[in-house]
ChimeraX commands (.cxc) that place a marker at each C-alpha (Angstrom):
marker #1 position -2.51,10.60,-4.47 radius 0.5
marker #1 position -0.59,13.23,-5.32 radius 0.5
marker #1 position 2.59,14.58,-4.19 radius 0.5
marker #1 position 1.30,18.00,-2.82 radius 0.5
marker #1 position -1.35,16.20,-0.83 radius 0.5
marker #1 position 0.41,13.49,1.13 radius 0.5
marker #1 position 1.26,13.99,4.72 radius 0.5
marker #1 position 4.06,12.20,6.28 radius 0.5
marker #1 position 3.26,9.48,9.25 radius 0.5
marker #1 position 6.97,11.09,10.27 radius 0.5
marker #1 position 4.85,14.04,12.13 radius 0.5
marker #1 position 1.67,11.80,12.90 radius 0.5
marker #1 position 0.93,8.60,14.19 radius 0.5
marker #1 position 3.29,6.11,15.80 radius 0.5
marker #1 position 6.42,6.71,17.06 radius 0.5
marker #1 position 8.93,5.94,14.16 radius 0.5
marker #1 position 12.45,5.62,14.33 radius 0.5
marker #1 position 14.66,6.36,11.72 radius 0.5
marker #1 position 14.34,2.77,10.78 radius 0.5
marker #1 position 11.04,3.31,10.88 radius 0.5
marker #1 position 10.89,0.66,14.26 radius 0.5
marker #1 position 7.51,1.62,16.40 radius 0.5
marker #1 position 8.97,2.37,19.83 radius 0.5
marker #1 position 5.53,2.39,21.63 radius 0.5
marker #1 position 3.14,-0.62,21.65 radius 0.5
marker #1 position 0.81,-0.06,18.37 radius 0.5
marker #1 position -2.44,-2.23,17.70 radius 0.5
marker #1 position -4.12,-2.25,13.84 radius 0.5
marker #1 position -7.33,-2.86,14.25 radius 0.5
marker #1 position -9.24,-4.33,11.17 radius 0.5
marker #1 position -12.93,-3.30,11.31 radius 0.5
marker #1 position -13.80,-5.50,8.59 radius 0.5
marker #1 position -12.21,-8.94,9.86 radius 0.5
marker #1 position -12.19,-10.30,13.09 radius 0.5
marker #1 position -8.58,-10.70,13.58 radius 0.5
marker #1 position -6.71,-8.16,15.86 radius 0.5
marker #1 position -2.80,-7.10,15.11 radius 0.5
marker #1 position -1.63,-6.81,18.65 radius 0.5
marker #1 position 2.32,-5.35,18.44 radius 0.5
marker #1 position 2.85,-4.51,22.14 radius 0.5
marker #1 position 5.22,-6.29,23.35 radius 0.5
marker #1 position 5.42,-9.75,24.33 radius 0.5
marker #1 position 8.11,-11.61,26.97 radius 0.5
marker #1 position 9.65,-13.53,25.14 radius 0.5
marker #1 position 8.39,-13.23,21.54 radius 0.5
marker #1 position 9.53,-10.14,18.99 radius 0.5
marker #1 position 6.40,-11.61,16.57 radius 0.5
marker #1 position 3.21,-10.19,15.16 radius 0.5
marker #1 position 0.64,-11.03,17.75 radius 0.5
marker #1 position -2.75,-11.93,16.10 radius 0.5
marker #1 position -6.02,-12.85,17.84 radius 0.5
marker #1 position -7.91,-15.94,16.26 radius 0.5
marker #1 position -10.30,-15.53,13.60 radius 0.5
marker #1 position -13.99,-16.61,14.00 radius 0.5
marker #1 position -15.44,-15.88,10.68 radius 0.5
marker #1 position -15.89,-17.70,7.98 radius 0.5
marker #1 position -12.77,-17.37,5.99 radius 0.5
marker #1 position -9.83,-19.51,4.96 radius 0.5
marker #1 position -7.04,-20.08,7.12 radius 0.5
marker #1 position -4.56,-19.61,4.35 radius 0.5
marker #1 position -6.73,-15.70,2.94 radius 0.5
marker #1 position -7.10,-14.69,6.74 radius 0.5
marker #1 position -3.33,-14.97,7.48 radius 0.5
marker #1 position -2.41,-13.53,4.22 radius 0.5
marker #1 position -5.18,-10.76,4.30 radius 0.5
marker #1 position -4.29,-9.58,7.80 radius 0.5
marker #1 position -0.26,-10.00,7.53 radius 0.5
marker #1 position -0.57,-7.61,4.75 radius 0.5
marker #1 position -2.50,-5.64,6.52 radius 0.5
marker #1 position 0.24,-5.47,9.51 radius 0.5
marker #1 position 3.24,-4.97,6.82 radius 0.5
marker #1 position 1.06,-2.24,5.06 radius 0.5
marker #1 position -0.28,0.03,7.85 radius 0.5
marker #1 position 3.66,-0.61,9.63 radius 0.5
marker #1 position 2.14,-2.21,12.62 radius 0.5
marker #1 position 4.67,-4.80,11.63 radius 0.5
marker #1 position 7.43,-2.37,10.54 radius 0.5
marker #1 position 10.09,-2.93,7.51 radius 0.5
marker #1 position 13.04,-5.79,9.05 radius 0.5
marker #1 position 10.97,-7.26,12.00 radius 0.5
marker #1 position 11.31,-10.71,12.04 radius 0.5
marker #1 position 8.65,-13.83,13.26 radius 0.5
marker #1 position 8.88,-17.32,13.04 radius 0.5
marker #1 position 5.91,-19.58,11.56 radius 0.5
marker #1 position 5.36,-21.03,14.52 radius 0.5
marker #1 position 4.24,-17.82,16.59 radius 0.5
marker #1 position 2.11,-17.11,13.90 radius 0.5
marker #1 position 0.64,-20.73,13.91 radius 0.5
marker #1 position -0.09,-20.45,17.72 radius 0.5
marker #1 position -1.42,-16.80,17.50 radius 0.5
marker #1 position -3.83,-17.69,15.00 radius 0.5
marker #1 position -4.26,-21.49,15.93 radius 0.5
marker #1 position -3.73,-23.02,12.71 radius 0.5
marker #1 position -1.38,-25.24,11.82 radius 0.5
marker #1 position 2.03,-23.94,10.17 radius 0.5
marker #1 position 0.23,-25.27,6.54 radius 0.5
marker #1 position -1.91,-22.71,5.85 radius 0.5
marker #1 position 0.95,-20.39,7.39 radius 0.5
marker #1 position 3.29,-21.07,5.26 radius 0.5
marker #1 position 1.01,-20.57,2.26 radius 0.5
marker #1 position 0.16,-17.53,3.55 radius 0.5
marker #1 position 3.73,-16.04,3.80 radius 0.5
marker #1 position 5.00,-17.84,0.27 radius 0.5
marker #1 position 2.14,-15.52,-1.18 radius 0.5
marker #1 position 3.28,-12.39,0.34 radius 0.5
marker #1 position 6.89,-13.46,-0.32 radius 0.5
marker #1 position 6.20,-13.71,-4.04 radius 0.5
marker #1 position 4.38,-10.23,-3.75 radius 0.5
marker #1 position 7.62,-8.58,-2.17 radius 0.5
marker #1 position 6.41,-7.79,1.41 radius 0.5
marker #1 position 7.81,-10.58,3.36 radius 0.5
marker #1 position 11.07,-12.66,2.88 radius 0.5
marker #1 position 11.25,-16.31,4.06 radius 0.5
marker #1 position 13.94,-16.80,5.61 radius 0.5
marker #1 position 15.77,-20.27,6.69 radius 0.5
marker #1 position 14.11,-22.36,9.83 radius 0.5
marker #1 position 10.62,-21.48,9.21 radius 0.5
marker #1 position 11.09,-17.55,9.94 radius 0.5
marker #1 position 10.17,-14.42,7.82 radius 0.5
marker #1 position 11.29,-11.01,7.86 radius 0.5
marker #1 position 9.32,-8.01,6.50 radius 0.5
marker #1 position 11.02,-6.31,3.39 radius 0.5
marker #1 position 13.53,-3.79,3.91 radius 0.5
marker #1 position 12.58,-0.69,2.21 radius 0.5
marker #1 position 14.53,0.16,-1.01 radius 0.5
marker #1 position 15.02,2.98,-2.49 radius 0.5
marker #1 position 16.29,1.50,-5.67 radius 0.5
marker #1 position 13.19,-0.82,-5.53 radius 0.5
marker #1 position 10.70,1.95,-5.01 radius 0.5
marker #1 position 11.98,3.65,-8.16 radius 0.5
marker #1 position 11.65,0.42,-10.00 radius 0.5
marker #1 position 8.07,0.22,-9.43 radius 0.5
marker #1 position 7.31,3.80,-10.42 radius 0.5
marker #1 position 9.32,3.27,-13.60 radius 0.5
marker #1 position 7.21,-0.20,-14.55 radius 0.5
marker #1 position 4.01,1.66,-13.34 radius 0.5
marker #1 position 4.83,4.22,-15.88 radius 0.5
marker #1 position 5.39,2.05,-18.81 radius 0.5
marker #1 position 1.75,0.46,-17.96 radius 0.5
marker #1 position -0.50,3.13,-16.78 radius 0.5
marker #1 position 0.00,5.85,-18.91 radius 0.5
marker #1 position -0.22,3.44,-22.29 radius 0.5
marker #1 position -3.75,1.79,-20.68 radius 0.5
marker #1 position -5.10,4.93,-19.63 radius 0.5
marker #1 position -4.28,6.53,-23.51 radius 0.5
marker #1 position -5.74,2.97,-24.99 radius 0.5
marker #1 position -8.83,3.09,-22.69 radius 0.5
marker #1 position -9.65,6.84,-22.74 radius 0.5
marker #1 position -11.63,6.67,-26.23 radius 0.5
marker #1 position -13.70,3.11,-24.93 radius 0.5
marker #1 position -14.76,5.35,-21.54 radius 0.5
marker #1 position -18.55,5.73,-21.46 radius 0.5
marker #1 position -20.60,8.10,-19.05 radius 0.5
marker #1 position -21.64,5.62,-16.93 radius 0.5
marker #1 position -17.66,4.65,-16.49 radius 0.5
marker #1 position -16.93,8.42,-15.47 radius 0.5
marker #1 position -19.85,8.59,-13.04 radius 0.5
marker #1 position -18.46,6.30,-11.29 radius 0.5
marker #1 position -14.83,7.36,-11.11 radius 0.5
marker #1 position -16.56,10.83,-9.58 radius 0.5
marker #1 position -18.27,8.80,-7.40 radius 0.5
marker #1 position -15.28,7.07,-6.14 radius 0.5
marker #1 position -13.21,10.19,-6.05 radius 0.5
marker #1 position -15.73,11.26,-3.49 radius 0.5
marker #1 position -15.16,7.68,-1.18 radius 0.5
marker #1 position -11.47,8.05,-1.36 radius 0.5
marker #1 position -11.83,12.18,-0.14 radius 0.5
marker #1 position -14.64,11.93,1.95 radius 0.5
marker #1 position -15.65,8.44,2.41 radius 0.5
marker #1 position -14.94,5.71,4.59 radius 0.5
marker #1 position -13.18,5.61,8.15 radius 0.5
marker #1 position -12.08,2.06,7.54 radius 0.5
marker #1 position -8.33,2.57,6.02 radius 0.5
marker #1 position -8.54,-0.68,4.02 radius 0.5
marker #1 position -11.94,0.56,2.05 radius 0.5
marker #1 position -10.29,3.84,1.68 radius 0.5
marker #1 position -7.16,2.50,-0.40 radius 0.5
marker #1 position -9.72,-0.09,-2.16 radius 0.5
marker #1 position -11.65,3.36,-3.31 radius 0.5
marker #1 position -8.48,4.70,-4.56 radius 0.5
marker #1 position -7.70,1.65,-6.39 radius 0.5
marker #1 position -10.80,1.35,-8.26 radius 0.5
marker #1 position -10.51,4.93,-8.97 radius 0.5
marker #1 position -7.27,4.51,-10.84 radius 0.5
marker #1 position -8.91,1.46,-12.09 radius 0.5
marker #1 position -11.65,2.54,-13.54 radius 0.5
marker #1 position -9.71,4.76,-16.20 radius 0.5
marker #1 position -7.92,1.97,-17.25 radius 0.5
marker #1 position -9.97,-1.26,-16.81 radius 0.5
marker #1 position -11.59,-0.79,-20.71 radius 0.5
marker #1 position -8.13,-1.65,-22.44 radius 0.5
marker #1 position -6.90,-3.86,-19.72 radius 0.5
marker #1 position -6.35,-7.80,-20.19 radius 0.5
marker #1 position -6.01,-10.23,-17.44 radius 0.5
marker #1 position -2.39,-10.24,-17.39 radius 0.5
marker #1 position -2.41,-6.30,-17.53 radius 0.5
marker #1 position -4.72,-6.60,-14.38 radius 0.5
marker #1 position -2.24,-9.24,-13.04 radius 0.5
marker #1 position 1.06,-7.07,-12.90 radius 0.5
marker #1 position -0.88,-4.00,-11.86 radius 0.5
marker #1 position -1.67,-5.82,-9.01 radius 0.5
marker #1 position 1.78,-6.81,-8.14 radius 0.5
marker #1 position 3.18,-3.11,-8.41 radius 0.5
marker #1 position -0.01,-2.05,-6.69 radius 0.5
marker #1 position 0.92,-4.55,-3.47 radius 0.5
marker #1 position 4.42,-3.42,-3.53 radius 0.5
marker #1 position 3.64,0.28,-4.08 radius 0.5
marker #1 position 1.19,0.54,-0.92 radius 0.5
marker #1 position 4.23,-0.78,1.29 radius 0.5
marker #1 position 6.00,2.40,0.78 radius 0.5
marker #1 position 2.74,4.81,0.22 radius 0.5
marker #1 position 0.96,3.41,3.84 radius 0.5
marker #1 position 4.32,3.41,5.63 radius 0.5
marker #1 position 5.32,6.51,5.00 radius 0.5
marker #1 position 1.78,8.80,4.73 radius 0.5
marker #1 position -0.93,8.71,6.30 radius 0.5
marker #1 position -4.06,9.51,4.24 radius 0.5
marker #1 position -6.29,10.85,7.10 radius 0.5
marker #1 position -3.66,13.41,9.27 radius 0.5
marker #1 position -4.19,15.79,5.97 radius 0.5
marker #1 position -4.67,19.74,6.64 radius 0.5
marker #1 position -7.90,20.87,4.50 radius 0.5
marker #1 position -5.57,22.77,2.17 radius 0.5
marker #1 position -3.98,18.90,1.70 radius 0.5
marker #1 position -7.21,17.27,1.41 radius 0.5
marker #1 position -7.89,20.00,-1.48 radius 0.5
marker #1 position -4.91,19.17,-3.03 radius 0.5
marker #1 position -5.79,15.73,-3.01 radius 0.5
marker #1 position -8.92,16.08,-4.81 radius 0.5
marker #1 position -7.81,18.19,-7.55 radius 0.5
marker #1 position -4.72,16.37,-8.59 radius 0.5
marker #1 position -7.25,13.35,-9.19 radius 0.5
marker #1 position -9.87,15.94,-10.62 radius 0.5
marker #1 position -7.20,16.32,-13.42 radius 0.5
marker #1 position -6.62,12.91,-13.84 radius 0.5
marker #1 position -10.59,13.05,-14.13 radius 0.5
marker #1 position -10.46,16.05,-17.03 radius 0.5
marker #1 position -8.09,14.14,-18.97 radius 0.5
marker #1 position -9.96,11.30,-19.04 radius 0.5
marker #1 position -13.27,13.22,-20.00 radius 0.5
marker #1 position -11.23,15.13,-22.42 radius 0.5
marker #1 position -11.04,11.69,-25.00 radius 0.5
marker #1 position -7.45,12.60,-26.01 radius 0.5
marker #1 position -4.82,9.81,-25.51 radius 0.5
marker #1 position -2.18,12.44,-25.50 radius 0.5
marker #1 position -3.76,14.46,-22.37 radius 0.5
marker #1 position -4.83,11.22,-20.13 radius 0.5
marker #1 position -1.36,9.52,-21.06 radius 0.5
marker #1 position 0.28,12.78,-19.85 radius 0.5
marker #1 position -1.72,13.40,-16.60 radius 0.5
marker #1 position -1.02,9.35,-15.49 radius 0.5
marker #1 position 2.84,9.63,-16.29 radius 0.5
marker #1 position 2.86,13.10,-14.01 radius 0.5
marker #1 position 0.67,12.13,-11.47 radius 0.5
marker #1 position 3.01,8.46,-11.10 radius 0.5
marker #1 position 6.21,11.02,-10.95 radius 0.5
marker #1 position 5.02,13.17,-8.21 radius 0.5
marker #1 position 4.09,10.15,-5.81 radius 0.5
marker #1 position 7.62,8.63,-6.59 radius 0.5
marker #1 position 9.20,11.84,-5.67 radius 0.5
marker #1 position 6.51,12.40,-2.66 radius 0.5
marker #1 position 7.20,8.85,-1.55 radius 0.5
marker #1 position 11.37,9.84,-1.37 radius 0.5
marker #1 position 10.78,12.85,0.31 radius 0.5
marker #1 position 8.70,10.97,2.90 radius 0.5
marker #1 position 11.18,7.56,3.23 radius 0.5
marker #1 position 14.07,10.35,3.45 radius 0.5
marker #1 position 12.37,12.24,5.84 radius 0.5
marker #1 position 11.38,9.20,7.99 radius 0.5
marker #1 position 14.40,7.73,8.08 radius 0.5
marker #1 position 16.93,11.21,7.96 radius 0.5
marker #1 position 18.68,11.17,4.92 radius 0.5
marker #1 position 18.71,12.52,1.25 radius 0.5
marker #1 position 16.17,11.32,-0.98 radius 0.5
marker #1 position 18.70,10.63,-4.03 radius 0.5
marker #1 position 20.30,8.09,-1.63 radius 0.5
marker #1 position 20.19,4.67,-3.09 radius 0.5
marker #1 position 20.44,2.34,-0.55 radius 0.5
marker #1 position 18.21,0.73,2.15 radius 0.5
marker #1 position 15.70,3.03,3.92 radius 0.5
marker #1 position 14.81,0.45,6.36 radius 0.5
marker #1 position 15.67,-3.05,7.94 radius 0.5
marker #1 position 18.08,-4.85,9.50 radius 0.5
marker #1 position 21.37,-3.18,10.19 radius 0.5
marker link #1:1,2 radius 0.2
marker link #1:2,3 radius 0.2
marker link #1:3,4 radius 0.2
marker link #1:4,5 radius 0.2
marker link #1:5,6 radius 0.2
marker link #1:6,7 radius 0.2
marker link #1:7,8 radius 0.2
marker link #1:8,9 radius 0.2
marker link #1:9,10 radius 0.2
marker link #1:10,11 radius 0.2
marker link #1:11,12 radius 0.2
marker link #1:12,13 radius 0.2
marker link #1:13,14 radius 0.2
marker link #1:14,15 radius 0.2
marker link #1:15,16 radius 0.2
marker link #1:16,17 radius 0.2
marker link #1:17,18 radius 0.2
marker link #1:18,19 radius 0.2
marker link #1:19,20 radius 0.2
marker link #1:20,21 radius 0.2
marker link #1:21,22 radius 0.2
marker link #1:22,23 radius 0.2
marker link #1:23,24 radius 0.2
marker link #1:24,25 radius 0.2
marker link #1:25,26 radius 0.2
marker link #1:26,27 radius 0.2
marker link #1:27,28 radius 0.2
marker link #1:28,29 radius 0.2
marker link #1:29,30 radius 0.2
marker link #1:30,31 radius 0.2
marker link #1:31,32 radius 0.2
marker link #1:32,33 radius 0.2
marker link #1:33,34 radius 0.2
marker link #1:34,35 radius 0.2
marker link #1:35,36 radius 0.2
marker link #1:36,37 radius 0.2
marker link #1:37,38 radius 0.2
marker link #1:38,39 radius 0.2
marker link #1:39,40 radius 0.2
marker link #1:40,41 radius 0.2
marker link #1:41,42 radius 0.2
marker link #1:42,43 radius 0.2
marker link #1:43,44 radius 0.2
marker link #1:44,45 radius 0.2
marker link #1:45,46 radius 0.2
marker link #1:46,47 radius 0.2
marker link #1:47,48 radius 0.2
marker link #1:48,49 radius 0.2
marker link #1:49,50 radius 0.2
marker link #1:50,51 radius 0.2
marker link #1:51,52 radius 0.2
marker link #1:52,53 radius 0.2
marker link #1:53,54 radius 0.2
marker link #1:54,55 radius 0.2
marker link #1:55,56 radius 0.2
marker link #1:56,57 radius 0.2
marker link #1:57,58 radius 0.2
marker link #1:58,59 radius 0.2
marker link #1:59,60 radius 0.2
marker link #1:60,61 radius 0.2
marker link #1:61,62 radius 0.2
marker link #1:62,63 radius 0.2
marker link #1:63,64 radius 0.2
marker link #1:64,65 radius 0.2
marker link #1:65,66 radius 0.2
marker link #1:66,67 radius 0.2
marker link #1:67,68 radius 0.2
marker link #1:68,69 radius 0.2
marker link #1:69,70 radius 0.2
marker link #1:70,71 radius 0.2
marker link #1:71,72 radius 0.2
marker link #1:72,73 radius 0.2
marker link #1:73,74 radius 0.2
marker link #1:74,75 radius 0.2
marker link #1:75,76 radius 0.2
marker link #1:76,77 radius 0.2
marker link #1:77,78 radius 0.2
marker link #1:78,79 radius 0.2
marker link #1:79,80 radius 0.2
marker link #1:80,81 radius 0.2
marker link #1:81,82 radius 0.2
marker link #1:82,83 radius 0.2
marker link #1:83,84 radius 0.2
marker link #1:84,85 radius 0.2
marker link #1:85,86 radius 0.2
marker link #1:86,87 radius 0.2
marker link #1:87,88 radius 0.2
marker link #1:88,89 radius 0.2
marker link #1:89,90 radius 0.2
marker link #1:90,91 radius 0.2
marker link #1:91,92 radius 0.2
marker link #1:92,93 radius 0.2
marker link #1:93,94 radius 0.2
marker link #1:94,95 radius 0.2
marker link #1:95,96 radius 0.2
marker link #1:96,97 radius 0.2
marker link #1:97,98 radius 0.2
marker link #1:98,99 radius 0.2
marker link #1:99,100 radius 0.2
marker link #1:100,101 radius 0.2
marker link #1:101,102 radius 0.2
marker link #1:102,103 radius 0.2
marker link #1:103,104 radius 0.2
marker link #1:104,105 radius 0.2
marker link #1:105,106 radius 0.2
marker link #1:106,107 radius 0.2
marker link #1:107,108 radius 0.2
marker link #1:108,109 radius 0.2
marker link #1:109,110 radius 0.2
marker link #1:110,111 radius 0.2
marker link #1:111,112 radius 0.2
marker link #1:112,113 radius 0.2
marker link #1:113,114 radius 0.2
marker link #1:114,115 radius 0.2
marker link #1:115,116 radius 0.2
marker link #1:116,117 radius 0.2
marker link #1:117,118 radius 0.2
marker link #1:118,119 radius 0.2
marker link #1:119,120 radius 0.2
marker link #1:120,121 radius 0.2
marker link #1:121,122 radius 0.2
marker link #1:122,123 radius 0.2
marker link #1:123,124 radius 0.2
marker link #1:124,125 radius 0.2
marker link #1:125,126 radius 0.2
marker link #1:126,127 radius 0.2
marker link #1:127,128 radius 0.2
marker link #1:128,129 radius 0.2
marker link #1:129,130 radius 0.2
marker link #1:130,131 radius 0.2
marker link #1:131,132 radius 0.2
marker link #1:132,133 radius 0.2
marker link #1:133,134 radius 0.2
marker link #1:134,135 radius 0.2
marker link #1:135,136 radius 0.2
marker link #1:136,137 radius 0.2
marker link #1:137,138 radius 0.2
marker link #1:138,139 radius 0.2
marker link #1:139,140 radius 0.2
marker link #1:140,141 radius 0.2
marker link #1:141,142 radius 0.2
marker link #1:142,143 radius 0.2
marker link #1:143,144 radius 0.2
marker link #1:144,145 radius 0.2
marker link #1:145,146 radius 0.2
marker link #1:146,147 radius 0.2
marker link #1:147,148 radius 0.2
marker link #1:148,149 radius 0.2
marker link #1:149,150 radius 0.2
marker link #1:150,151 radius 0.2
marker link #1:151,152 radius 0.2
marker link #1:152,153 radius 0.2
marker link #1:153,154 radius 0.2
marker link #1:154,155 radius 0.2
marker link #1:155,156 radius 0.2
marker link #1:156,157 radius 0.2
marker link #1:157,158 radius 0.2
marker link #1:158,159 radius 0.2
marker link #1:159,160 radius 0.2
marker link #1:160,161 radius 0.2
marker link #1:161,162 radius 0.2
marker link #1:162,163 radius 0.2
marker link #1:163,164 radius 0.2
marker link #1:164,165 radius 0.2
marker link #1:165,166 radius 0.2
marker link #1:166,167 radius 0.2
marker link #1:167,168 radius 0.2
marker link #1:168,169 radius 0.2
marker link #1:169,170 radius 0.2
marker link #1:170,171 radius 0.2
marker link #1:171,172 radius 0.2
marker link #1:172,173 radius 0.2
marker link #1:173,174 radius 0.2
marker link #1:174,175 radius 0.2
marker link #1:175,176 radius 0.2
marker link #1:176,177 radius 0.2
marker link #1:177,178 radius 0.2
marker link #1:178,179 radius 0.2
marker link #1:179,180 radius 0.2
marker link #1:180,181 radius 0.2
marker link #1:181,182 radius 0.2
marker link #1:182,183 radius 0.2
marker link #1:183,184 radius 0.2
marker link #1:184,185 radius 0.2
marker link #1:185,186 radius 0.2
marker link #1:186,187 radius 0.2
marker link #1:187,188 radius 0.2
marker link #1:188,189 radius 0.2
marker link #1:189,190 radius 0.2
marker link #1:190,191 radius 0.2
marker link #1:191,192 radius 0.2
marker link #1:192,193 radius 0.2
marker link #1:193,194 radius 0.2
marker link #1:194,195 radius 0.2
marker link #1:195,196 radius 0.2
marker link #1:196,197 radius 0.2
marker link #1:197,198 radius 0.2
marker link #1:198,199 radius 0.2
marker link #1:199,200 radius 0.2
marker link #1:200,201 radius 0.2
marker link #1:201,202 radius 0.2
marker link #1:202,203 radius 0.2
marker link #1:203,204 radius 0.2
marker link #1:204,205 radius 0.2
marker link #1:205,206 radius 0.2
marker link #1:206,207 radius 0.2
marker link #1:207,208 radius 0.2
marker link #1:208,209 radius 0.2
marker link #1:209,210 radius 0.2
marker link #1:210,211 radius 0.2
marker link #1:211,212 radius 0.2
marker link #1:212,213 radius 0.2
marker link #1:213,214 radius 0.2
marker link #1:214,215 radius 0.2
marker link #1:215,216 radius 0.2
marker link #1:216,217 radius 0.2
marker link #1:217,218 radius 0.2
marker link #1:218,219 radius 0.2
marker link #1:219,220 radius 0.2
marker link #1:220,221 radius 0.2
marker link #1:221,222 radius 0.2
marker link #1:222,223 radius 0.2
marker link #1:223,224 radius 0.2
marker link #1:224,225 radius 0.2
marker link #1:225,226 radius 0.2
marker link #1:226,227 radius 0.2
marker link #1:227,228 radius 0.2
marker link #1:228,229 radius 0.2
marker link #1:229,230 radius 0.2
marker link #1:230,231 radius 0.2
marker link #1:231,232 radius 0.2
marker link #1:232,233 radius 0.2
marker link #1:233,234 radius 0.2
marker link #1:234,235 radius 0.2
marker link #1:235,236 radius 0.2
marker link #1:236,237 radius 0.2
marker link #1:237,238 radius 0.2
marker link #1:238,239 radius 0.2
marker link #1:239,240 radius 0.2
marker link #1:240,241 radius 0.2
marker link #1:241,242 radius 0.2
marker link #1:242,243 radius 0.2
marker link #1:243,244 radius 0.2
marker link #1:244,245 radius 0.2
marker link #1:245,246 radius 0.2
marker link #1:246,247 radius 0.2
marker link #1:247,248 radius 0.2
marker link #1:248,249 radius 0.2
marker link #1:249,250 radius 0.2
marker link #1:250,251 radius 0.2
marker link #1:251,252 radius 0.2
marker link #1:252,253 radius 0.2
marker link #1:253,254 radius 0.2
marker link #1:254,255 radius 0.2
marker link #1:255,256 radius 0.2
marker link #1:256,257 radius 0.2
marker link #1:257,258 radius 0.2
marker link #1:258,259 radius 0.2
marker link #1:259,260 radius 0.2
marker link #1:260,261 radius 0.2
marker link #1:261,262 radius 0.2
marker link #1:262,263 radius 0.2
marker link #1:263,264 radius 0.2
marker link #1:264,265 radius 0.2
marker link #1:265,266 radius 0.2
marker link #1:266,267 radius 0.2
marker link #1:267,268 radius 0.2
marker link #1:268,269 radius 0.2
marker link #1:269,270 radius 0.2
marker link #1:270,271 radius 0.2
marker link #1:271,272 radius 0.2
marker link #1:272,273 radius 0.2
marker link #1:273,274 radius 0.2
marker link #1:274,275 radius 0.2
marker link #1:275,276 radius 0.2
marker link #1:276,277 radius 0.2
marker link #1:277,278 radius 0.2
marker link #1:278,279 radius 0.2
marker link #1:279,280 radius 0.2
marker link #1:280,281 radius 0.2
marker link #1:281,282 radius 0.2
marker link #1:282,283 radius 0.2
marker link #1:283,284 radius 0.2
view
């Protein structure tokens, strides 16, 4: 996404506070799982409340899959913290699968575990957001330039045909993120090894914290929506252009105006300067 498109959840959505807290109950309804995050509040309990599952998936994915979905959409919002145990009896598994769950998320960034069986979301960082734009760049500019000249007509096709998901697509927010992924993806995949595909990832998890906090993709004026579309359209251009030079240069600007979209949006959200350095969000 790029930085001219992006509209902040600050003038949309749930009530944020400048920690980014929701101050009015908030439910994130998955449309492709069967759990339901239910965040109003409980007597009692300041944990994520989450309906059983009855599909067919593992205790330890569904937890995982639907936790991240809570810490990504900010249903559960930057510093809250839960126990294991609420979790366990929300879900009704035992705290095994929990645990696994939130070591997985832990090692991913989103969640800290903290002493007694209790997590905490991550606080958002300012110092840490810039960290991940600055690996991202080393990566996806170099696989983009390495790929651009193994890119076949078929690959491109699809990329168009993804660009045109992510814009127009989808009402489900979780396919809509998945279509930008593979979008990005797909100009890189032809260079990419498994450990390439294995950090990406990583910084992909931990860069979606701050993107889905802080914007959200569907409260976008036409103009926006525009915008959208033709900052990937040149990521599209340089990619059909077969130069490493070009694609190498559109990746590394189109990384550097989300970073400085994503510190507008955090500063905004949370009412101070962008070239701040400390926590955005958490605990005080």
């Amino acid at each position: 996404m790029s930085r001219a498109s992006w509209t902040s959840r600050s003038g949309a959505g749930p009530a944020h506070s400048a920690g980014l807290e929701a101050v009015a109950p908030f439910r994130a309804v998955s449309t492709r799982f069967a759990i339901v995050i239910d965040m109003t509040p409980v007597a009692g309990s300041a944990g994520p409340q989450l309906r059983p599952d009855e599909g067919g998936a593992s205790a330890v994915d569904r937890v995982t899959a639907e936790v991240r979905r809570a810490v990504l959409s900010g249903a559960l919002p930057p510093g809250r913290e839960f126990s294991t145990a609420e979790l366990s009896a929300q879900l009704g598994v035992s705290h095994i699968p929990v645990r696994e769950a939130l070591r997985r998320l832990d090692a991913q960034g989103l969640i800290v575990l903290r002493p007694g069986r209790k997590a905490m979301v991550s606080p958002l960082h300012r110092d840490e957001l810039r960290a991940i734009f600055r690996l991202r760049r080393l990566i996806e500019p170099d696989l983009a330039a390495r790929s651009v000249s193994m890119l076949r007509e078929r690959d491109l096709e699809r990329a168009e045909a993804l660009l045109k998901s992510y814009i127009h697509g989808s009402e489900d927010i979780d396919e809509l993120w998945e279509h930008h992924h593979d979008l990005h993806m797909a100009l890189m995949r032809p260079a990419a090894s498994e450990w390439d595909l294995r950090i990406l990832a990583q910084l992909w998890h931990a860069s979606d914290r701050y993107t889905r906090v802080v914007f959200d993709p569907y409260a976008v004026s036409p103009h926006d929506r525009e915008a959208r579309e033709a900052a990937h359209r040149a990521l599209l251009a340089a990619a059909r252009s077969g130069s490493p030079a070009e694609i190498r240069r559109a990746v590394s600007e189109h990384l550097s105006d989300n970073e400085a979209a994503c510190l507008e949006g955090i500063a905004a959200l949370a009412g101070a300067s962008p070239t701040r350095t400390d926590d955005v969000a958490g605990p005080a």
